[in-house]
C-alpha positions in Angstrom: 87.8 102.4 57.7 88.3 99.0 59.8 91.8 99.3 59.3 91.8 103.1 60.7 89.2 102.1 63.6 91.4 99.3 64.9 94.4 101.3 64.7 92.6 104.1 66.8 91.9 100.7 69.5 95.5 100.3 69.4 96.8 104.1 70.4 94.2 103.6 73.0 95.3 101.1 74.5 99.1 102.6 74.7 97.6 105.5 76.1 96.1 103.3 78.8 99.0 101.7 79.5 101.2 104.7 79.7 98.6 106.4 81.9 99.1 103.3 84.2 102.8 103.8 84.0 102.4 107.5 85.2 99.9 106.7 87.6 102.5 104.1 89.1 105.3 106.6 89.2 103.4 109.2 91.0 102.7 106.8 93.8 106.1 105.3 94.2 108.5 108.2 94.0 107.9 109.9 96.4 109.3 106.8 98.8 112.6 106.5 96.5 113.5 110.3 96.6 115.8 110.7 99.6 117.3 114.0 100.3 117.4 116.7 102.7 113.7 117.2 102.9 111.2 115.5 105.5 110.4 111.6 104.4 107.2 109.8 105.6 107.9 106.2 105.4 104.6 104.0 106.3 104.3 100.7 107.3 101.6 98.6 107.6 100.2 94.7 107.8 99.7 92.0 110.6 97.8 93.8 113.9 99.7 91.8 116.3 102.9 94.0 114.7 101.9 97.4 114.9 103.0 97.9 118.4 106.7 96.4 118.4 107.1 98.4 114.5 106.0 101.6 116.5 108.3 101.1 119.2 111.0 101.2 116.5 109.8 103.9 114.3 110.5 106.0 117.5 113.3 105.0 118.1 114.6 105.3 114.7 112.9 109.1 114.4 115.7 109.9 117.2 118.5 109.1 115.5 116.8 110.4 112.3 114.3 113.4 113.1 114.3 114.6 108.9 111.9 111.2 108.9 108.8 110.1 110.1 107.2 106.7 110.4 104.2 106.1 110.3 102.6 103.0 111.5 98.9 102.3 110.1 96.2 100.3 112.0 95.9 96.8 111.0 95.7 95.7 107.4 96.4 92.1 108.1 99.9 90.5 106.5 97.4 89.9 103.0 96.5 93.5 102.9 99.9 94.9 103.7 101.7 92.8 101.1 98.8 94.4 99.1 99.6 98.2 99.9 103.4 97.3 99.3 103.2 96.4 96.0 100.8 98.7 95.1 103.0 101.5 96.6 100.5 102.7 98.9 103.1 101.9 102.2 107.1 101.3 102.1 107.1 98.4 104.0 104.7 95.5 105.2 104.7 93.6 108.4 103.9 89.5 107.5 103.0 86.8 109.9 103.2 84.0 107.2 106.5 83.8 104.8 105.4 85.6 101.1 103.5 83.2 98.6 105.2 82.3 95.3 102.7 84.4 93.7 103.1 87.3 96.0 107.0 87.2 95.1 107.4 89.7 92.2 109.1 92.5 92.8 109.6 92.2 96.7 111.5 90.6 99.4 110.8 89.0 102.5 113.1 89.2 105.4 112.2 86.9 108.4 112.6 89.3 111.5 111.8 86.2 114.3 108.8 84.5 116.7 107.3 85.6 119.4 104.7 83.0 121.5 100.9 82.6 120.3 99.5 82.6 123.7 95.9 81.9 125.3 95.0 84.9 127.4 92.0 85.8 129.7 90.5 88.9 131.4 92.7 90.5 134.0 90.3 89.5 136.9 90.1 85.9 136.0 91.5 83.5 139.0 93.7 81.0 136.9 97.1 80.9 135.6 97.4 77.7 134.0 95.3 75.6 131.0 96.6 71.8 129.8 96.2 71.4 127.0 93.4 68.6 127.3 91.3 71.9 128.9 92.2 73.9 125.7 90.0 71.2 123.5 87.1 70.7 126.1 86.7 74.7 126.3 86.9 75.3 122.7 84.7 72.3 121.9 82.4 73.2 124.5 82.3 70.8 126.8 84.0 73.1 129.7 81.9 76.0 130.1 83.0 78.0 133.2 86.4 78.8 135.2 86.7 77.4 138.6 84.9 80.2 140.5 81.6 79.9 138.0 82.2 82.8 135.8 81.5 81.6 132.4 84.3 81.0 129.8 83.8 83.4 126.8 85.7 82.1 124.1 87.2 84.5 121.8 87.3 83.4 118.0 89.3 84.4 114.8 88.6 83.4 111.3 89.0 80.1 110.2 91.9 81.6 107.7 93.5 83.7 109.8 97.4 82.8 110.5 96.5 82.5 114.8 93.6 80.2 114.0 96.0 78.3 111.9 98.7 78.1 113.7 96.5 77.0 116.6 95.6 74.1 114.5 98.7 72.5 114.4 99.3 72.2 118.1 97.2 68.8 117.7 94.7 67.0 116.0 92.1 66.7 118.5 92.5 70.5 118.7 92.3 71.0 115.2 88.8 69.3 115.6 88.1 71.2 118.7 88.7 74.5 116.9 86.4 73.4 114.0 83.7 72.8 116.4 83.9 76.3 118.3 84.1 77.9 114.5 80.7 76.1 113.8 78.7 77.2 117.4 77.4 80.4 116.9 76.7 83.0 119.3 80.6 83.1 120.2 82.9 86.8 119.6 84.3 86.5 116.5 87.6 89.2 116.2 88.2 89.8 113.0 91.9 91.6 113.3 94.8 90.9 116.0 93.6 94.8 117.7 89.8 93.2 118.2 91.3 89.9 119.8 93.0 91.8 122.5 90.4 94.2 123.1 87.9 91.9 124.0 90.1 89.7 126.1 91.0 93.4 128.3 87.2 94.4 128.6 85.1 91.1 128.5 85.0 89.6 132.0 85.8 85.7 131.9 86.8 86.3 127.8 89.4 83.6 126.9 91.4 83.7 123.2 94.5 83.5 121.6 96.8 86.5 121.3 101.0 87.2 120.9 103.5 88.2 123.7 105.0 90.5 121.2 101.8 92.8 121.0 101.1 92.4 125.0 104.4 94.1 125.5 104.4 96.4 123.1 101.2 97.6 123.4 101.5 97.6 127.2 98.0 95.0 127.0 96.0 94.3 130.2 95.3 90.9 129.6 96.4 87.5 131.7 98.7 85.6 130.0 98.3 81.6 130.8 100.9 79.1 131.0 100.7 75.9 129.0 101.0 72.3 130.0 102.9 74.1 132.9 105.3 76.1 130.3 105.0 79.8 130.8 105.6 82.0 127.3 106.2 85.3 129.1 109.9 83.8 130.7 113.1 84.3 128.7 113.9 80.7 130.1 111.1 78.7 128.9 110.3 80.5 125.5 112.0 78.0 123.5 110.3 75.3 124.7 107.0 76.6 124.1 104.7 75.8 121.3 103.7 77.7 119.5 105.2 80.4 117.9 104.0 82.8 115.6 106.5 84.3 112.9 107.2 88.3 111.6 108.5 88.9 108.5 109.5 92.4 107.0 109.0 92.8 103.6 110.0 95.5 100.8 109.7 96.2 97.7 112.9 95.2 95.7 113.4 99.1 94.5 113.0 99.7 98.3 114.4 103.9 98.9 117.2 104.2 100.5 115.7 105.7 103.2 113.6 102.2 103.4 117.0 100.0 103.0 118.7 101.6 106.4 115.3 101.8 108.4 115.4 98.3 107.6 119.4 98.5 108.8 118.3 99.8 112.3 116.0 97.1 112.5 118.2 94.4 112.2 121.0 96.2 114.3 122.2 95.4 117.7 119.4 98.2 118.8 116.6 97.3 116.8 117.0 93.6 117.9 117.0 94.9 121.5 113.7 96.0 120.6 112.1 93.7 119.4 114.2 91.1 122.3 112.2 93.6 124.9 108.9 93.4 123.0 108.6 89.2 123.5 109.9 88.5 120.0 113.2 85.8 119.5 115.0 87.8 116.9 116.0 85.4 114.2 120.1 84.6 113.6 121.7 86.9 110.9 122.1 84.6 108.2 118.1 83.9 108.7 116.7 87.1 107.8 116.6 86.9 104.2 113.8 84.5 103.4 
């Protein structure tokens, strides 16, 4: 009898395991059949790379009009790396290269930067920050612009890849970021989308947001030079720190309606795109990475 029960534990557990298998299949083949019929590809990940991967979808769908894509709201680069591998989208949108225990099964392919910028309200009367008046208004210490309207500092989570990045512009600024985390009372956006909302509608708001999702999006916000560098000219972009990264990744079964999407992208067109929407398209031999 023990002999017949743990052999019924056994076909069990196969049946689990194939059930997994089919459950797996249903998911995924519908983005690996490519035919004649309509396609839905769906992309999804970082907020700050919904509006430049839209942009493209269009333009692809013109060439192509038998497919659609379909751009989600934000998932953040985490959760779109998530939905990739789970087979729940075709392609993810990263701002951080994939971790070696995201690897399996998928690649990453390094698309290009586009400047992290500080950002206020439309109606605020300034156009330049130092970066000495980056630390005193994140630590506190400067409270209100020059015409008295009070400084509303934006916030992201202390993990997210913009508060990061922000981190290694210095050390003191590292520490001013870790005091602004700790006040509270502050707006804390939780995805790229709620950053650059509240810097449009909050009067005297203050944050950190991309060039590439200003442009894409077609985003009302001010966009503030640096240490006397501005971000938004062609000229000066590469001498401005910092820079956030995009990454595209696929799974390594990618469809082949997945594999020349990705094509486009990285075609003389697709890399005008993404050129308009603020981003420094990465060299050829960069992409895979």
């Amino acid at each position: 009898m023990k002999e017949e029960g743990n052999k019924s534990d056994e076909d069990m557990h196969i049946i689990a395991r194939l059930f997994s298998v089919v459950l797996i299949l249903i998911f995924c083949l519908p983005s690996m059949t490519l035919g004649t019929e309509a396609i839905t590809l769906t992309a999804g990940g970082t907020g700050s790379g919904i509006g430049f991967m839209r942009l493209l979808g269009d333009s692809y769908q013109t060439l192509h009009p038998e497919i659609t894509v379909e751009v989600l709201p934000s998932l953040g680069s985490a959760g779109g790396i998530r939905a990739l591998k789970s087979c729940a989208i075709d392609l993810a949108i990263s701002s951080r290269p994939l971790k070696e225990t995201e690897k399996s099964g998928i690649n990453g392919h390094f698309l290009g930067t586009s400047p992290l910028v500080f950002a206020v309200h439309p109606d605020t009367k300034v156009a330049d920050v130092t970066l000495a008046q980056l630390i005193n208004i994140y630590e506190g210490t400067v409270t209100t612009w020059r015409d008295g309207i009070q400084i509303r500092r934006i916030l992201r989570p202390v993990d997210d890849s913009d508060w990061r990045l922000m981190q290694t512009i210095s050390p003191e600024m590292a520490k001013a970021l870790d005091v602004a985390s700790a006040t509270k009372g502050l707006f804390l956006a939780v995805t790229d989308t709620d950053a650059i909302s509240y810097l449009e509608r909050i009067h005297g708001s203050f944050g950190p947001t991309t060039l590439a999702m200003i442009r894409a999006e077609k985003r009302r916000v001010k966009i503030l030079s640096l240490n006397g560098v501005d971000p938004a000219k062609e000229d000066s972009n590469q001498h401005y720190s910092p820079q956030k990264p995009y990454y595209l990744v696929t799974r390594a079964d990618a469809s082949a309606a997945v594999v020349d999407f990705l094509d486009f992208i990285l075609s003389e067109q697709g890399r005008k795109i993404l050129t308009d929407a603020g981003i420094t398209v990465a060299n050829e031999q960069d992409h895979e990475k």
